[in-house]
N, CA, C and O atoms as a printed pandas DataFrame, in Angstrom:
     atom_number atom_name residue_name chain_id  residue_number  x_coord  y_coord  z_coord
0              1         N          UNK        A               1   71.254   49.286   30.970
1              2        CA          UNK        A               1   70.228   48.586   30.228
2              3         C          UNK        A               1   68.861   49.103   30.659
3              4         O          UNK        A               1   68.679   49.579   31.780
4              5         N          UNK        A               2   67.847   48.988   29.680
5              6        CA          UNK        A               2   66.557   49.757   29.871
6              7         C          UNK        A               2   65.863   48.478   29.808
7              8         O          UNK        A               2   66.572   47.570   29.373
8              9         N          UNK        A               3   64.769   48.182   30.095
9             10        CA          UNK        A               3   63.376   47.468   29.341
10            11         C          UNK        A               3   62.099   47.940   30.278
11            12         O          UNK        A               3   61.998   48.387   31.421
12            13         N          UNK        A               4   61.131   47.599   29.169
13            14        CA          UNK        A               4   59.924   47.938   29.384
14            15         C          UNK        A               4   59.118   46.643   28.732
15            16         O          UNK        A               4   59.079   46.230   27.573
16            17         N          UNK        A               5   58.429   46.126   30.073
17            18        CA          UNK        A               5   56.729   44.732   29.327
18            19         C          UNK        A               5   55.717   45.911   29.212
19            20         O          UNK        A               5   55.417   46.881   29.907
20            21         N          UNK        A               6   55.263   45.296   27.814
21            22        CA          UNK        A               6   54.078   45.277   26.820
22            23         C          UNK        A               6   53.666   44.230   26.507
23            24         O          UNK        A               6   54.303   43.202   26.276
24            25         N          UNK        A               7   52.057   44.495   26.462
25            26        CA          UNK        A               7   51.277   43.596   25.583
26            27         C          UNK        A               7   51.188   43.811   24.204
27            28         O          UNK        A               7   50.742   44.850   23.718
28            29         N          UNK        A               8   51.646   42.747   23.488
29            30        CA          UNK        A               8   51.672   43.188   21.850
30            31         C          UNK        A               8   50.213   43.539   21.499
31            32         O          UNK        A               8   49.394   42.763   21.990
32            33         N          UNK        A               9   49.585   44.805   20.559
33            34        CA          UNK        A               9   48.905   44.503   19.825
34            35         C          UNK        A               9   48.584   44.399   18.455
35            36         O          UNK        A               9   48.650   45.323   17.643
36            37         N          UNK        A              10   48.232   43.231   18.229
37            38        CA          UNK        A              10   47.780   42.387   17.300
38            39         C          UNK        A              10   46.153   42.215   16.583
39            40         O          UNK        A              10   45.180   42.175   17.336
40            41         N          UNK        A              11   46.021   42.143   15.413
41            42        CA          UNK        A              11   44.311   41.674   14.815
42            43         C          UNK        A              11   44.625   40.475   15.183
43            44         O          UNK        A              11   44.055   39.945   16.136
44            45         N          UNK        A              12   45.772   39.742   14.340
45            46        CA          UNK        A              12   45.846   38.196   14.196
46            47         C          UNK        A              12   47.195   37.606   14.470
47            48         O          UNK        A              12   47.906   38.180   15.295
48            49         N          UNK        A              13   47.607   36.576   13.900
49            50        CA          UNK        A              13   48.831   36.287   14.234
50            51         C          UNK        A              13   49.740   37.126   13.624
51            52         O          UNK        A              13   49.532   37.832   12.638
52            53         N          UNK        A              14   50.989   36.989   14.402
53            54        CA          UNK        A              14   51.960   38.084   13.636
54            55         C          UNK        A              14   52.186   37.356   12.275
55            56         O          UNK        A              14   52.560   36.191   12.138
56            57         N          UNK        A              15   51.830   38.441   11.091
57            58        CA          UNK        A              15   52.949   37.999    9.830
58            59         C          UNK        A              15   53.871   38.474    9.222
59            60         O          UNK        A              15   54.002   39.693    9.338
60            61         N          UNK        A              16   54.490   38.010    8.676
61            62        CA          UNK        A              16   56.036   38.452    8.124
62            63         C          UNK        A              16   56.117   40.265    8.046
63            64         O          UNK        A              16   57.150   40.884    8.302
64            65         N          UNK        A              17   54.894   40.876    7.668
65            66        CA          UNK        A              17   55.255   42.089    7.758
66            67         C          UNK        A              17   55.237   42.994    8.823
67            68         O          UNK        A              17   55.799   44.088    8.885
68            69         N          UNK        A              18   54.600   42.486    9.581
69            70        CA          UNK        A              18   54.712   43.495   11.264
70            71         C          UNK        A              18   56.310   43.035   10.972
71            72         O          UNK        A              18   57.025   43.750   10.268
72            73         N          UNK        A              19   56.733   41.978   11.477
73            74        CA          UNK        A              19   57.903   41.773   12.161
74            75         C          UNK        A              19   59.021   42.395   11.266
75            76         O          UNK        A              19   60.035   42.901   11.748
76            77         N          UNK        A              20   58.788   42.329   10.049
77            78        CA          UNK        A              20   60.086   42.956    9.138
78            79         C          UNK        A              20   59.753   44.163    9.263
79            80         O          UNK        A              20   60.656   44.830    8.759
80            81         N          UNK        A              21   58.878   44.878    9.695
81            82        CA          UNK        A              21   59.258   46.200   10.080
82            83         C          UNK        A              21   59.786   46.679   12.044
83            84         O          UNK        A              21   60.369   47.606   12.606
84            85         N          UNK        A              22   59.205   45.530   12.387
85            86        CA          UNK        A              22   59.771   45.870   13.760
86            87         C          UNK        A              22   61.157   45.783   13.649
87            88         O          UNK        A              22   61.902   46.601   14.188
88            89         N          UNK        A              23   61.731   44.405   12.674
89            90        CA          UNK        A              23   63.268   44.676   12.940
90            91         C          UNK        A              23   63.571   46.102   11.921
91            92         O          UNK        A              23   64.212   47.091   12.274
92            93         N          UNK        A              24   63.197   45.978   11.156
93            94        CA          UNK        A              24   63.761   47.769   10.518
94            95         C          UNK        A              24   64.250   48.798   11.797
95            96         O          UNK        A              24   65.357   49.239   12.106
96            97         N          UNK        A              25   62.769   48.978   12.440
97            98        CA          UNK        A              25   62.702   49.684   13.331
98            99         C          UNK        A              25   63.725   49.293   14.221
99           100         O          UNK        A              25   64.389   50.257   14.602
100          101         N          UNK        A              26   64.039   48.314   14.634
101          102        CA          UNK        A              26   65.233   47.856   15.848
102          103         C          UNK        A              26   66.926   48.251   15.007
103          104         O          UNK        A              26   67.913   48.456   15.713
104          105         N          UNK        A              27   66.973   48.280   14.147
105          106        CA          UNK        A              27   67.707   48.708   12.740
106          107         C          UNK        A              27   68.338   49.818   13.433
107          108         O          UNK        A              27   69.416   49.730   14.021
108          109         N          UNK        A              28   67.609   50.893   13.341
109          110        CA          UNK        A              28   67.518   51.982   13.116
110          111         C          UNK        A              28   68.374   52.601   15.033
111          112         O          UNK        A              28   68.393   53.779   15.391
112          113         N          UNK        A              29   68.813   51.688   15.682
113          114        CA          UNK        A              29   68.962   52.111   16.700
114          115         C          UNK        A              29   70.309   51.345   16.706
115          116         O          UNK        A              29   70.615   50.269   16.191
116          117         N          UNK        A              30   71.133   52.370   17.564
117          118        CA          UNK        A              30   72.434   51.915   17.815
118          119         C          UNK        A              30   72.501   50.855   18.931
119          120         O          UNK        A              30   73.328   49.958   19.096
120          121         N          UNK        A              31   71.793   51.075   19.404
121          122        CA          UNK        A              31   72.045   49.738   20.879
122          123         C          UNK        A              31   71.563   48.369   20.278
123          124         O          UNK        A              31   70.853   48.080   19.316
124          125         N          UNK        A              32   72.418   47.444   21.493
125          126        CA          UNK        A              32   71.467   46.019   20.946
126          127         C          UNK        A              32   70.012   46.157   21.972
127          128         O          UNK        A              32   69.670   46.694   23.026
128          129         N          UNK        A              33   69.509   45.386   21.009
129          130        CA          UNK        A              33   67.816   45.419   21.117
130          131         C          UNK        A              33   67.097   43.988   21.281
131          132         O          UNK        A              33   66.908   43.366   20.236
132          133         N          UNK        A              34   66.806   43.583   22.124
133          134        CA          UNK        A              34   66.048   42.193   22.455
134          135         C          UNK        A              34   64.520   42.116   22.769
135          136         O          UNK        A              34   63.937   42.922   23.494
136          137         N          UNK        A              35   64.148   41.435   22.365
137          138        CA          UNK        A              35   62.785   41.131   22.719
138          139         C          UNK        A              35   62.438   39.870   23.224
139          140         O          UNK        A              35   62.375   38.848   22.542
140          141         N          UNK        A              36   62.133   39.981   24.857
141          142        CA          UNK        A              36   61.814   38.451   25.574
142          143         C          UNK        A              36   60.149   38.014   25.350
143          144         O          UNK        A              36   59.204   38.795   25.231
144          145         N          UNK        A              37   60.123   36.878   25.338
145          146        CA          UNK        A              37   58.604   36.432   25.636
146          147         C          UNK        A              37   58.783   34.870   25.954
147          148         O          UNK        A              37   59.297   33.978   25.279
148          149         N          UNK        A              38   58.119   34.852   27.342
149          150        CA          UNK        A              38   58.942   33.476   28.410
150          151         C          UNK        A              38   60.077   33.438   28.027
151          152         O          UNK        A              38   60.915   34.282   27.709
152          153         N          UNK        A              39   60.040   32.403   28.081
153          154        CA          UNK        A              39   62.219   32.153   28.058
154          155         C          UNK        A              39   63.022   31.849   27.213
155          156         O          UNK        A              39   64.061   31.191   27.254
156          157         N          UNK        A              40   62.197   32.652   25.987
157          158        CA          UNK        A              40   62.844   33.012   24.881
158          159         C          UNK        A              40   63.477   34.538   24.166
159          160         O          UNK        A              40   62.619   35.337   23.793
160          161         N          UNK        A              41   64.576   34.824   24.030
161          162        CA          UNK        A              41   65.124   36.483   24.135
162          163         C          UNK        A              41   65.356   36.024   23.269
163          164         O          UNK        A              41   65.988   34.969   23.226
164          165         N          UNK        A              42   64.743   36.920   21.825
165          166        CA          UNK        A              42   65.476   37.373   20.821
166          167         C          UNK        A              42   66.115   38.248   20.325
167          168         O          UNK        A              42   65.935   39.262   20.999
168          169         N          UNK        A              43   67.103   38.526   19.102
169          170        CA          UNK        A              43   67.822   40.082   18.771
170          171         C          UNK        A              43   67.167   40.406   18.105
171          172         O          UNK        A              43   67.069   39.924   16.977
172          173         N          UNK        A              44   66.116   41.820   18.767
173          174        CA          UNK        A              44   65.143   42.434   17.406
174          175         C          UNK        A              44   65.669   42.996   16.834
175          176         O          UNK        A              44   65.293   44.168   16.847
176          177         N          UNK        A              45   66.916   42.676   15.893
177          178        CA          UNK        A              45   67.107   43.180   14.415
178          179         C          UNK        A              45   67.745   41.705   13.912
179          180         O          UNK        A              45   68.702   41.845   13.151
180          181         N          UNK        A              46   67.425   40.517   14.170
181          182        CA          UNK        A              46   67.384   39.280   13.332
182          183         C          UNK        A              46   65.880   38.833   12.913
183          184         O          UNK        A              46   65.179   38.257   13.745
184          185         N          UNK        A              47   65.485   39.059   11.845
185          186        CA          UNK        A              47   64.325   38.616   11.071
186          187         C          UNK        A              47   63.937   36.791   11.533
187          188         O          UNK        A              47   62.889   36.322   11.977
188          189         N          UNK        A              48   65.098   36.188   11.243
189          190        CA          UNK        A              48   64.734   35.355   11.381
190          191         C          UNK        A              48   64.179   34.490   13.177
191          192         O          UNK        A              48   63.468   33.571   13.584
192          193         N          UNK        A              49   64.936   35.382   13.612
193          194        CA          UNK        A              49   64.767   35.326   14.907
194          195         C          UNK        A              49   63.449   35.420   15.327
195          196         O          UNK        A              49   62.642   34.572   15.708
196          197         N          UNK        A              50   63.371   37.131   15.118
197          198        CA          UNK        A              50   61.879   37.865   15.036
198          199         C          UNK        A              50   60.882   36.493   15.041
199          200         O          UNK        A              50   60.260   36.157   16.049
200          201         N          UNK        A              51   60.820   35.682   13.634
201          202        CA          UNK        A              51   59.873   34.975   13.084
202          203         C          UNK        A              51   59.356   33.901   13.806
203          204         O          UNK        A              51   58.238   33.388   13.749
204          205         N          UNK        A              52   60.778   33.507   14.814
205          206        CA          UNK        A              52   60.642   32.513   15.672
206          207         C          UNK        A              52   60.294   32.854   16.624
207          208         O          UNK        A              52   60.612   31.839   17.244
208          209         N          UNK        A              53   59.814   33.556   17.447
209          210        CA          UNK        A              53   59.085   34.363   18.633
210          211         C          UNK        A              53   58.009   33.963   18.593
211          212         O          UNK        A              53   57.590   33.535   19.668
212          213         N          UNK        A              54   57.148   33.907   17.511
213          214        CA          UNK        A              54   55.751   33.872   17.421
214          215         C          UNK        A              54   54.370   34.478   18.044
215          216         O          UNK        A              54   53.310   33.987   18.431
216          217         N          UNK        A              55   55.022   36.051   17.926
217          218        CA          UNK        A              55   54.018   36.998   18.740
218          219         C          UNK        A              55   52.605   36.799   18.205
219          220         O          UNK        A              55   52.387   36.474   17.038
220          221         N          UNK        A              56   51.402   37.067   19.359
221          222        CA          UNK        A              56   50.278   36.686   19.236
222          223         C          UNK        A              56   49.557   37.981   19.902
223          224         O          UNK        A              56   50.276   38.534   20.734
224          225         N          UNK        A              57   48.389   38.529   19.724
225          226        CA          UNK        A              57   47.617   39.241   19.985
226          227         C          UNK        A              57   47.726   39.250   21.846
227          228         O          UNK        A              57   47.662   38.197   22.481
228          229         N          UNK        A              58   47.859   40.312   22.368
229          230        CA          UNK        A              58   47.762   40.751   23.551
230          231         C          UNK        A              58   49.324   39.692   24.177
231          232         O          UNK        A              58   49.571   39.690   25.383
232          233         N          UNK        A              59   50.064   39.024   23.359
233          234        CA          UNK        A              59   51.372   38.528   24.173
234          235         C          UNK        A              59   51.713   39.649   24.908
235          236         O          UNK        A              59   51.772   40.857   24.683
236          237         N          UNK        A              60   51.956   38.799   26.000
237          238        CA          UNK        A              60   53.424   39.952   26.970
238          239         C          UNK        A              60   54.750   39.647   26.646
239          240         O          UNK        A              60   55.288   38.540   26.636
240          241         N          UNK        A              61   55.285   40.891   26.347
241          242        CA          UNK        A              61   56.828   40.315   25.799
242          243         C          UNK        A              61   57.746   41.862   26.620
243          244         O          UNK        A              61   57.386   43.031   26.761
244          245         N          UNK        A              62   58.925   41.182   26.977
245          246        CA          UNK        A              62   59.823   42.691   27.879
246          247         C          UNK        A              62   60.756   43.509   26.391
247          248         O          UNK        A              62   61.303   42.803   25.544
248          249         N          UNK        A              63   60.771   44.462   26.348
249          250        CA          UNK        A              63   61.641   44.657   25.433
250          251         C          UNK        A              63   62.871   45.769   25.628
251          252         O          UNK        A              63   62.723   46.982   25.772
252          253         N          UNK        A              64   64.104   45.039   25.593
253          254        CA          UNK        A              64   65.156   45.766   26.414
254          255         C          UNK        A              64   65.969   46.104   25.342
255          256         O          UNK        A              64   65.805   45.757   24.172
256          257         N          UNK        A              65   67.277   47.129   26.015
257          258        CA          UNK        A              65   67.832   47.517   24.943
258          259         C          UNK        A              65   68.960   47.771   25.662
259          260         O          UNK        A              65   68.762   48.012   26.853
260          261         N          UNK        A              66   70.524   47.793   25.133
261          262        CA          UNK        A              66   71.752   48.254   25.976
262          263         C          UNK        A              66   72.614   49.143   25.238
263          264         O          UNK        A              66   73.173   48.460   24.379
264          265         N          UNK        A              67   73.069   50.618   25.152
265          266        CA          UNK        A              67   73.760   50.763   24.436
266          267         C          UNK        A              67   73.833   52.471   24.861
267          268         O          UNK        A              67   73.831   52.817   26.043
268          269         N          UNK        A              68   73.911   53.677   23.474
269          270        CA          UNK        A              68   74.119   54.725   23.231
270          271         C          UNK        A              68   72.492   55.328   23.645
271          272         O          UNK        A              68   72.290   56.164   24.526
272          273         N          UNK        A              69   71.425   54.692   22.791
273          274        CA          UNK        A              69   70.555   55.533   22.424
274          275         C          UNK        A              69   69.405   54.149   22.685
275          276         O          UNK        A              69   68.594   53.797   21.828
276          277         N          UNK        A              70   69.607   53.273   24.509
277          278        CA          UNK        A              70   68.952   52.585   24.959
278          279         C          UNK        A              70   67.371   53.185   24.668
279          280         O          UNK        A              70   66.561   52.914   23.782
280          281         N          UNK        A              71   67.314   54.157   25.866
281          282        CA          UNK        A              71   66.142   54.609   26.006
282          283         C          UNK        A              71   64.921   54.682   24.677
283          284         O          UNK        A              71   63.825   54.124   24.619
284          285         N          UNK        A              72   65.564   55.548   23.731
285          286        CA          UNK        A              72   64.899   56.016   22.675
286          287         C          UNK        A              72   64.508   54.353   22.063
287          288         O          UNK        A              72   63.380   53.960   21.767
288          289         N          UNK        A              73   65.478   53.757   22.005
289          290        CA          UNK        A              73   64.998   52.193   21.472
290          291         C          UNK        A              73   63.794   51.275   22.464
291          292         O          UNK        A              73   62.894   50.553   22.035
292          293         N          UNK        A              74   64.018   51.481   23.402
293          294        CA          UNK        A              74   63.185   51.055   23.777
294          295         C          UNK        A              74   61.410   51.531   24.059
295          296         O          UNK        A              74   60.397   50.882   24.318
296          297         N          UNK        A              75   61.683   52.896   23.862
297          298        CA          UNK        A              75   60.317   54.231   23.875
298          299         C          UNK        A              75   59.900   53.489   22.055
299          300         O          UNK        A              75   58.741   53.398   21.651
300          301         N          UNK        A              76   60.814   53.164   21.439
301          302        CA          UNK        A              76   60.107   52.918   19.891
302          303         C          UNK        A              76   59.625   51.909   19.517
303          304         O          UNK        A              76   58.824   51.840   18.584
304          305         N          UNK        A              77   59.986   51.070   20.106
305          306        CA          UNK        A              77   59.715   49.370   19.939
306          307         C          UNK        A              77   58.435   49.365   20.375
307          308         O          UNK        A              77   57.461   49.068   19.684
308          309         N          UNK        A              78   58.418   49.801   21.899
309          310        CA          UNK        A              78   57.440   49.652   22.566
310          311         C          UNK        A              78   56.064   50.378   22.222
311          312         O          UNK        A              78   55.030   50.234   22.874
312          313         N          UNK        A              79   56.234   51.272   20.965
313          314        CA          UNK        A              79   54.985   52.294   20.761
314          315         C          UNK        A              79   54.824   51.371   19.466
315          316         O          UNK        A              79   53.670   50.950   19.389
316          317         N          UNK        A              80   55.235   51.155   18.948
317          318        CA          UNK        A              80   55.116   50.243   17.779
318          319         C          UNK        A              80   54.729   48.730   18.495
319          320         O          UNK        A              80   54.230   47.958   17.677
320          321         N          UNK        A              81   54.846   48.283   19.611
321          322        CA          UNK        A              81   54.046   46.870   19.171
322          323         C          UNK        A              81   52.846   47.213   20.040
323          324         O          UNK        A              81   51.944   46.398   20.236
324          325         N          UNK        A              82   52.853   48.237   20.472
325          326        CA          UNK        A              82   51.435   48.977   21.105
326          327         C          UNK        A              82   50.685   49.193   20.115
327          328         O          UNK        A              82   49.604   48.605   20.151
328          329         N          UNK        A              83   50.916   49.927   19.118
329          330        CA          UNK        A              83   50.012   50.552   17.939
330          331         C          UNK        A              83   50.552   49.546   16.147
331          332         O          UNK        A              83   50.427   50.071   15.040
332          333         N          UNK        A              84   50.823   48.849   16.258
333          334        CA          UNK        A              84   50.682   47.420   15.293
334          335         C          UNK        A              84   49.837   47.528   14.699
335          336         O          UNK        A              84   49.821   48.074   13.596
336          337         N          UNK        A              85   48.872   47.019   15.289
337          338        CA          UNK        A              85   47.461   46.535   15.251
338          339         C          UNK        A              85   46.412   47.360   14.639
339          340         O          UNK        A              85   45.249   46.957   14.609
């Protein structure tokens, strides 16, 4: 298992379209893919999940990944909620 904390960045609150593309992006990777923020872990490729997170400008959130092609999932997530914004 890999993870890496980031600060999300954000203009404003997250809306439906950052996050439906972050899960795309979590999609796109063979491993499972989670995204913590406090003591809440979600599966970033459940939308609805995603929605319930409620990422906010500069949140810290860990974002881990377990699988084939960990690493690369987690190098993508993490450049994407870096450059969001």
């Amino acid at each position: 298992m890999v993870s890496e904390t980031v600060n999300v960045n954000l203009t404003a609150d997250v809306e439906a379209r950052p996050v439906a593309v972050l899960v795309q992006k979590a999609s796109q990777f063979e491993s499972r893919v989670f995204i913590q923020s406090g003591d809440k872990r979600i599966n970033a490729k459940s939308i609805m999940g995603m929605m319930s997170l409620g990422l906010s400008q500069d949140a810290e959130v860990t974002v881990s990944a377990e699988g084939e092609d960990e690493q690369d999932a987690v190098e993508g997530i993490v450049s994407y909620l870096k450059n969001v914004g």
